[in-house]
RODOPA-826871 format. One line per field, with one value per residue (C-alpha): residue number from 1; x, y, z. Coordinates in nm, 4 decimals. Example, Ala and Ser with C-alpha at 12.3 -4.5 7.8 and 13.67 -1.06 7.14 Angstrom:
pos <- 1	2
X <- 1.2300	1.3670
Y <- -0.4500	-0.1060
Z <- 0.7800	0.7140
//
This chain:
pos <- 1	2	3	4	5	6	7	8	9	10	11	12	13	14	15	16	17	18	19	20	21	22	23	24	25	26	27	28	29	30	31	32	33	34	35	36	37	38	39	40	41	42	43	44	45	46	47	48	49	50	51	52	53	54	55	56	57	58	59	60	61	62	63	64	65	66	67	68	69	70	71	72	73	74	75	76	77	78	79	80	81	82	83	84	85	86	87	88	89	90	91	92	93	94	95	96	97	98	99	100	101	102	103	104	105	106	107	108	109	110	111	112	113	114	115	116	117	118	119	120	121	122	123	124	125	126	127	128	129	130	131	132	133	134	135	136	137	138	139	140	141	142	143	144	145	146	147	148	149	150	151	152	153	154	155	156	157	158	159	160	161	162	163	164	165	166	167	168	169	170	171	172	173	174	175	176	177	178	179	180	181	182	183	184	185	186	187	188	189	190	191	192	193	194	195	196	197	198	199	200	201	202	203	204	205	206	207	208	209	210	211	212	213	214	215	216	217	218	219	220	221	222	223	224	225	226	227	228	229	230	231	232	233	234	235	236	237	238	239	240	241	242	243	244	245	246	247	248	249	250	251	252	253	254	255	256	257	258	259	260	261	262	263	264	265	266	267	268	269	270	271	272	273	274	275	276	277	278	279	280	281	282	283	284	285	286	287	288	289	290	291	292	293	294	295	296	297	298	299	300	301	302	303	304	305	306	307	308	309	310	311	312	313	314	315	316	317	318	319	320	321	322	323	324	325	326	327	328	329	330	331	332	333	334	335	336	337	338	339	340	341	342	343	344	345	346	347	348	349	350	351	352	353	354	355	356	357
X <- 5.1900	5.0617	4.7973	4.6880	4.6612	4.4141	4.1789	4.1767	4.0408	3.7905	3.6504	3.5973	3.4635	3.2146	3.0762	3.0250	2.7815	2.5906	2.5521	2.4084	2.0306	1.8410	1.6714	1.3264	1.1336	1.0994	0.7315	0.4565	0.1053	-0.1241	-0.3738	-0.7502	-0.9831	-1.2172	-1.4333	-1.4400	-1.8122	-1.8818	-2.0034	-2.3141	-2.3954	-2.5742	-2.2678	-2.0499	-1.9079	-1.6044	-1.4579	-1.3251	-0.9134	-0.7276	-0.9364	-0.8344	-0.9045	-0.8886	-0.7015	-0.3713	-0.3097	-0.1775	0.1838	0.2733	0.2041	0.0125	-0.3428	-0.6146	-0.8598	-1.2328	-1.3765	-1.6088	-1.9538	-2.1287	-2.5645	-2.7596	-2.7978	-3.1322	-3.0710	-3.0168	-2.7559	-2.8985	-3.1711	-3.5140	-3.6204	-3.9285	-4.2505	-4.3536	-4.5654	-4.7018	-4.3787	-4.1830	-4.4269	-4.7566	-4.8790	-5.0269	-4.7953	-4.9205	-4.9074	-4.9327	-4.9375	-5.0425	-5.2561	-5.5697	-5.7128	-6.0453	-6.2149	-6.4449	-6.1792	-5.8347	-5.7077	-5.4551	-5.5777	-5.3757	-5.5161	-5.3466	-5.4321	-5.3719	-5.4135	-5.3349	-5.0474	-5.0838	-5.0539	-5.1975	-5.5197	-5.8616	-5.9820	-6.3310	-6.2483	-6.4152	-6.3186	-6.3315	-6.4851	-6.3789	-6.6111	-6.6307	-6.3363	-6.1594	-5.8726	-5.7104	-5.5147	-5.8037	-5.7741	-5.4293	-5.3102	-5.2393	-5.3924	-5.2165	-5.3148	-5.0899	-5.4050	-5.5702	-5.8862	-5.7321	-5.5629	-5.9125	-6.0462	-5.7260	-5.7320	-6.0983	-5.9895	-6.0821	-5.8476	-5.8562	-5.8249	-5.8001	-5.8077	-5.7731	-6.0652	-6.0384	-5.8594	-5.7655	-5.4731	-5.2324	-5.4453	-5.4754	-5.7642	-6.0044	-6.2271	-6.5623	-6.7589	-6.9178	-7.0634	-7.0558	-6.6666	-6.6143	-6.8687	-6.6448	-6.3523	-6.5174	-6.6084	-6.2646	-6.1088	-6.4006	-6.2990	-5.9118	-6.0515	-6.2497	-5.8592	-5.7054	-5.5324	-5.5926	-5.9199	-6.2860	-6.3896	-6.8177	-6.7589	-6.6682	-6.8114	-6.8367	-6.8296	-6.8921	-6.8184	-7.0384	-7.0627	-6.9104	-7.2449	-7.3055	-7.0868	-7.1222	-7.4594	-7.4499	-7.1980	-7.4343	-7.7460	-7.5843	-7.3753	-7.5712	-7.3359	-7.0444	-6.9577	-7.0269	-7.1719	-7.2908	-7.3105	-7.2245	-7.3447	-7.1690	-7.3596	-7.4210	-7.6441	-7.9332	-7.9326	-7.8555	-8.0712	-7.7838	-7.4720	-7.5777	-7.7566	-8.0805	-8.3467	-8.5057	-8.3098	-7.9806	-7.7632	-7.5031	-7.3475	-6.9835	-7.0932	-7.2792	-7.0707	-7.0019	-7.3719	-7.6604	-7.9888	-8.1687	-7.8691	-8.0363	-7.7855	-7.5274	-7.8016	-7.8853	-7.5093	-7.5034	-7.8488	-7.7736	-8.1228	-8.2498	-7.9056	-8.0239	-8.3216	-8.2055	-7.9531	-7.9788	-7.7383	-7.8151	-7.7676	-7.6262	-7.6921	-7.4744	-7.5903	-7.5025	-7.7274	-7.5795	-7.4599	-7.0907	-7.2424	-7.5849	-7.7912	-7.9825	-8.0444	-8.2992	-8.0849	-8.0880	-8.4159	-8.4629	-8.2269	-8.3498	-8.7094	-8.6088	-8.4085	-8.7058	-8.9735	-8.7230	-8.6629	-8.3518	-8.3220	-8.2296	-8.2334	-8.1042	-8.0591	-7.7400	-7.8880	-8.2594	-8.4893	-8.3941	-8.6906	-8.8698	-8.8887	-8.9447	-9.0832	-8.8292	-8.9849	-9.0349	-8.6739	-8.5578	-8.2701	-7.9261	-7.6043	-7.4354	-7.1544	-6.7886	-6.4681	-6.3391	-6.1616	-6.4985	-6.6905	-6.4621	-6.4752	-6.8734	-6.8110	-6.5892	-6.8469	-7.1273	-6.9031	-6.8591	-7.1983	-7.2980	-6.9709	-7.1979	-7.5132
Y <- -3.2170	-3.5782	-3.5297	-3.2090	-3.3616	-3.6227	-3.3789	-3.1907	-3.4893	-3.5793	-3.2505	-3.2533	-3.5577	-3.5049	-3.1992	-3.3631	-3.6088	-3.3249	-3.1253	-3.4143	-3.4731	-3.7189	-3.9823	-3.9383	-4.2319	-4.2363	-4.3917	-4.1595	-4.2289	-4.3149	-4.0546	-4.1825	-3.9917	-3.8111	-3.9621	-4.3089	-4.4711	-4.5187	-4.8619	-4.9633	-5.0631	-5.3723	-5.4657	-5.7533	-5.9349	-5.7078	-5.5018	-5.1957	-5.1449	-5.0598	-5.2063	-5.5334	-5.8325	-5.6634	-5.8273	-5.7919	-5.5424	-5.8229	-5.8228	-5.6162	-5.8179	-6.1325	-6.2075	-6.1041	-6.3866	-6.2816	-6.3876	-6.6539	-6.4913	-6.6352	-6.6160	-6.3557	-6.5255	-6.4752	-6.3171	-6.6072	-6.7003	-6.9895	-6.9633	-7.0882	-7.4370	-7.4942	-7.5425	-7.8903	-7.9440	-8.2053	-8.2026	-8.3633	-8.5539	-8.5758	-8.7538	-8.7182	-8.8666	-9.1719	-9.2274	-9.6275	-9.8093	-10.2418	-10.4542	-10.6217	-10.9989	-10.9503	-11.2796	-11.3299	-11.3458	-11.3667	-11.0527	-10.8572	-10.5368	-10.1792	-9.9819	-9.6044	-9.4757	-9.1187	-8.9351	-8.6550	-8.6327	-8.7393	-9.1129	-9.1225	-9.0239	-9.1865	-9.0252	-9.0939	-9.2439	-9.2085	-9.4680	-9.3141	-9.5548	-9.4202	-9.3573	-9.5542	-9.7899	-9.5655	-9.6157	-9.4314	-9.2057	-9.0107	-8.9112	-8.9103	-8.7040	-8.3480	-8.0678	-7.7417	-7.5712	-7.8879	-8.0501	-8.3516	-8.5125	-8.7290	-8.4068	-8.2360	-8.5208	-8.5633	-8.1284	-8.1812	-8.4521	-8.7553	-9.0637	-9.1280	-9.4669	-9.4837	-9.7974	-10.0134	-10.2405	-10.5575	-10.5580	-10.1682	-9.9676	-10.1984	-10.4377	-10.7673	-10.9499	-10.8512	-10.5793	-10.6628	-10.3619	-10.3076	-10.5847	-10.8346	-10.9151	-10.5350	-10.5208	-10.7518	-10.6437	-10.2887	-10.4825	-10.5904	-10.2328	-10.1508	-10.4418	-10.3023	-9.9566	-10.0455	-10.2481	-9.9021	-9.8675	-9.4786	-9.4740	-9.4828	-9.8019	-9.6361	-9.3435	-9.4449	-9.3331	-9.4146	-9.1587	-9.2849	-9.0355	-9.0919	-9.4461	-9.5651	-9.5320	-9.8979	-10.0484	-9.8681	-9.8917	-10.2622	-10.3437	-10.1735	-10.3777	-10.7434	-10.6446	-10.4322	-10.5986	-10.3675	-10.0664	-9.8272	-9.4846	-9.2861	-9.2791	-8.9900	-9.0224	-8.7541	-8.7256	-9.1587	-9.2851	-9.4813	-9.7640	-9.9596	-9.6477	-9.3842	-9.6589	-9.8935	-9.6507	-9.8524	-9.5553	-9.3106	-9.0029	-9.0389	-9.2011	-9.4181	-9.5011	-9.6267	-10.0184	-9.9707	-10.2463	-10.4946	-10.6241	-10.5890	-10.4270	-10.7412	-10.9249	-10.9602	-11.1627	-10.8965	-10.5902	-10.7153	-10.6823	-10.3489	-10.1156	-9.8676	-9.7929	-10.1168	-10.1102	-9.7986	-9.9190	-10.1743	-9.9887	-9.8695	-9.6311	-9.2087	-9.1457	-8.7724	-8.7348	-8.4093	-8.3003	-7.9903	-7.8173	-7.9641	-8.3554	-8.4646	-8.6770	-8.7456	-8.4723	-8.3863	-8.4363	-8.6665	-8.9789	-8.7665	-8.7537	-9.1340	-9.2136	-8.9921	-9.1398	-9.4617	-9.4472	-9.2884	-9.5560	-9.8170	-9.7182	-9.5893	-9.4006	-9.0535	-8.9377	-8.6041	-8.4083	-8.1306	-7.8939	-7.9921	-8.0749	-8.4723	-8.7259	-8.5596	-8.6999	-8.5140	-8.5227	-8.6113	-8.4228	-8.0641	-8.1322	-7.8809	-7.6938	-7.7953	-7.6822	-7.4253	-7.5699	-7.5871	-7.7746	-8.0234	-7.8547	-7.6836	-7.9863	-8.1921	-7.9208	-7.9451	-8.3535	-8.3071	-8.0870	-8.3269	-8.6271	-8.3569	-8.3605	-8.6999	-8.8022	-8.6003	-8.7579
Z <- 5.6665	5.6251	5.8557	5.7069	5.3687	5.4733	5.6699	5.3636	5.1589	5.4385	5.3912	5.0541	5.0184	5.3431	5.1257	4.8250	4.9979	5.1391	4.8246	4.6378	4.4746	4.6128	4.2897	4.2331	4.0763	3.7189	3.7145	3.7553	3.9225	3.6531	3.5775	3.6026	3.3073	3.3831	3.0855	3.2318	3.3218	3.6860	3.7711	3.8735	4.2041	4.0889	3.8270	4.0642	3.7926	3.6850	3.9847	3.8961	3.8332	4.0708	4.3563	4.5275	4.3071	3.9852	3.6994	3.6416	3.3286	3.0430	2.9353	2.6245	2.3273	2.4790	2.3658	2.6397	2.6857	2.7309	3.0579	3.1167	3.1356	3.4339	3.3898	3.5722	3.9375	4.1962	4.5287	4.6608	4.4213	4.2866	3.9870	4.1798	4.0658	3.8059	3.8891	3.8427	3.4758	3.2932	3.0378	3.3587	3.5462	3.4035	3.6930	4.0742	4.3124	4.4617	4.8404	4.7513	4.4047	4.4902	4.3212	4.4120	4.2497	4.1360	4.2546	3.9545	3.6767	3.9042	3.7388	3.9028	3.8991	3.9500	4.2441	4.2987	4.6822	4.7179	5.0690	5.3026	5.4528	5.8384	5.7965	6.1748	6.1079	5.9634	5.6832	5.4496	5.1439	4.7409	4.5062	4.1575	3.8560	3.5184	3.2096	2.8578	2.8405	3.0976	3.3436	3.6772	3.4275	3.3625	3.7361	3.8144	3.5012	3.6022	3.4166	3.2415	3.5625	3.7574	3.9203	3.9341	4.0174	4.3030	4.4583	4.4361	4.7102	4.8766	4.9607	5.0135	5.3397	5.1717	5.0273	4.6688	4.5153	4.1739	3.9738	3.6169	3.5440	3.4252	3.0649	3.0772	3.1771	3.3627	3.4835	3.3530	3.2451	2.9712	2.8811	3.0315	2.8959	3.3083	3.3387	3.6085	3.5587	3.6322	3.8805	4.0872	4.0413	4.1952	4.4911	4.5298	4.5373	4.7847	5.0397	4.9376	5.0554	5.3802	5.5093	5.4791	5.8061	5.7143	5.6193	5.8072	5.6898	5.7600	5.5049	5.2148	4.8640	4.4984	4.2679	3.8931	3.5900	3.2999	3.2078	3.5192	3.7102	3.5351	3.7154	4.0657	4.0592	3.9239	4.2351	4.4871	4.3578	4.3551	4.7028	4.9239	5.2350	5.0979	5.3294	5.1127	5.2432	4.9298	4.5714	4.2964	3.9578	3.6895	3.3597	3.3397	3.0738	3.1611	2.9710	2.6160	2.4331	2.5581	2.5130	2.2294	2.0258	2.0818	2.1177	1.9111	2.0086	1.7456	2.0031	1.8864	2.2243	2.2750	2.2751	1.8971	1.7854	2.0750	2.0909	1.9085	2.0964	2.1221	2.3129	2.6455	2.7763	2.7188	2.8354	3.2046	3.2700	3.1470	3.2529	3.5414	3.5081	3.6400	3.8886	4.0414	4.1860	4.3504	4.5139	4.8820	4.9664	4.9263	4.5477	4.4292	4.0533	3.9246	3.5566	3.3332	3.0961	2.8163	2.8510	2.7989	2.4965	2.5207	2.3075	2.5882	2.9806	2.9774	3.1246	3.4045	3.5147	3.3766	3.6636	3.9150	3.8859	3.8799	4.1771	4.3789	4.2263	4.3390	4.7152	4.7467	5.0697	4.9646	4.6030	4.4772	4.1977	4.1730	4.4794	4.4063	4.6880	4.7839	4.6424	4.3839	4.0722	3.7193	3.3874	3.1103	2.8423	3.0770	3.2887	3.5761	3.4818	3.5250	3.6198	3.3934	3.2201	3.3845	3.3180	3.4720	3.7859	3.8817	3.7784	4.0245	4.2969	4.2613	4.3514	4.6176	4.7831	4.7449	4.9277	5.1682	5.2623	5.2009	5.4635	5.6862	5.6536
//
């Protein structure tokens, strides 16, 4: 009876476990709305929920902090770097900054080289003589537009070498106004120049911007040995009528008050007209319509026809026929105005052709 008792109770108990409901879970798959935005292909910052990497959801009753928002990024991933401007380098980079001792006074003077990029090559070379009481920063210092002067000749094939005169810039010394003190020290960057393991020691050129041309021209006349190719005149006044205000055409010229009209002493220093005639190298005179500061164009053809009377070589003015000479009062017409890129395009084109000569 025992052992009909327990079968009984094996039974029962064997049917309950079959008759049983299984547990479903309590937690329901969360419905997505159907009012929800779809992202936009080009949105990376937030992934969308539910996809691998999203954000946890945050506990109940903990403050959610906002994400750090991250700037808009290139393709590349990185924001592309500025263009260079004057705000953060106003300056050409220079392939060599020395100095050179001008022998007359013992000044150390700054000289600024600037040339193309194969070091293994000879190029021709233009030493650049700044205007008034200039220095090299009037060709080194990069324009709005991010040129210079010096990278006008250096994409034209030639070296640029920039310097401070005597008393100016970063130079030592003193201010010697162009005359024979300045003259020198011009010679000295020259012989600096022709050294130049990269540059052809037979072409190299001066080119002089506005009063400059006194002391190239002054240099050329008193050292005719230098080796020294050409010579470019921009806009240079003739003599102590266009710089001292000593003529009759309302001139009052930059040295007004360093010496009187009658200092002679001071004045044979100081003339490119009486330079230029002496000089004996091909001279390029490049003139606008309307002068820089002179009222009119007349130093122009002052220059011209004294160059020609004197013997220089070759004479020529802007794209004129070479060796003619004109009459001041009836002049040829000049070149249209430009600025300064176009007018130092204009001189890059003339050493260009003088290198060729």
């Amino acid at each position: 009876m025992r052992q009909t008792i327990v079968l009984a109770m094996f039974a029962l108990v064997l049917g309950i476990a079959c008759t049983a409901t299984p547990t479903e879970p309590t937690t329901q798959p969360t419905a997505v709305s159907s009012s929800a935005p779809t992202a936009t292909p080009e949105v990376r910052s937030l992934p969308p929920q539910g996809k691998p990497g999203a954000s946890p959801a945050p506990a109940q009753g903990k403050q959610l902090t906002p994400p750090a928002i991250t700037p808009p990024q290139s393709k590349q991933g990185t924001l592309p770097a500025p263009k260079s401007s004057p705000a953060s380098s106003d300056t050409a980079p220079a392939t060599t900054i020395t100095t050179v001792t001008n022998p007359a006074s013992g000044a150390k003077l700054f000289v600024a080289v600037y040339a193309p990029k194969d070091p293994s090559k000879k190029y021709p070379a233009v030493v650049l003589v700044p205007g008034g009481n200039g220095d090299s920063s009037g060709f080194t210092r990069l324009s709005p537009r991010g040129d210079s002067t010096v990278g006008e000749f250096v994409n034209g094939g030639f070296v640029a070498i920039a310097f401070d005169p005597d008393g100016r810039g970063k130079s030592g010394g003193k201010e010697d106004y162009d005359g024979y003190t300045h003259q020198d020290s011009l010679r000295a960057v020259i012989q600096y120049a022709a050294s130049l393991a990269n540059v052809d020691a037979k072409q190299i050129g001066i080119a002089t911007f506005s009063y400059g041309i006194t002391m190239g021209s002054g240099v050329l006349a008193r050292y005719s040995e230098l080796p020294v190719k050409y010579l470019i005149d921009w806009e240079g006044p003739s003599n102590r009528d266009e710089t001292g205000g000593c003529g009759t055409r309302g001139v009052s010229g930059h040295l007004a008050n360093v010496a009187t009209c009658a200092d002679e002493k001071f004045w044979q220093e100081r003339e490119a007209r009486t330079f230029i005639a002496k000089v004996r190298v091909p001279y390029q005179r490049v003139q606008s319509e309307k002068d820089h500061v002179q009222p009119d164009n007349a130093h122009a053809v002052y220059m011209i026809n004294a160059a020609i009377m004197g013997g220089v070589p070759w004479v020529r003015l802007n794209d004129y026929a070479p060796n003619q000479t004109y009459d001041p009062k009836n002049p040829p017409k000049m070149l249209p105005e430009t600025d300064d890129a176009k007018r130092d395009a204009a001189i890059v084109k003339y050493a260009q052709e003088l290198t060729k000569k």
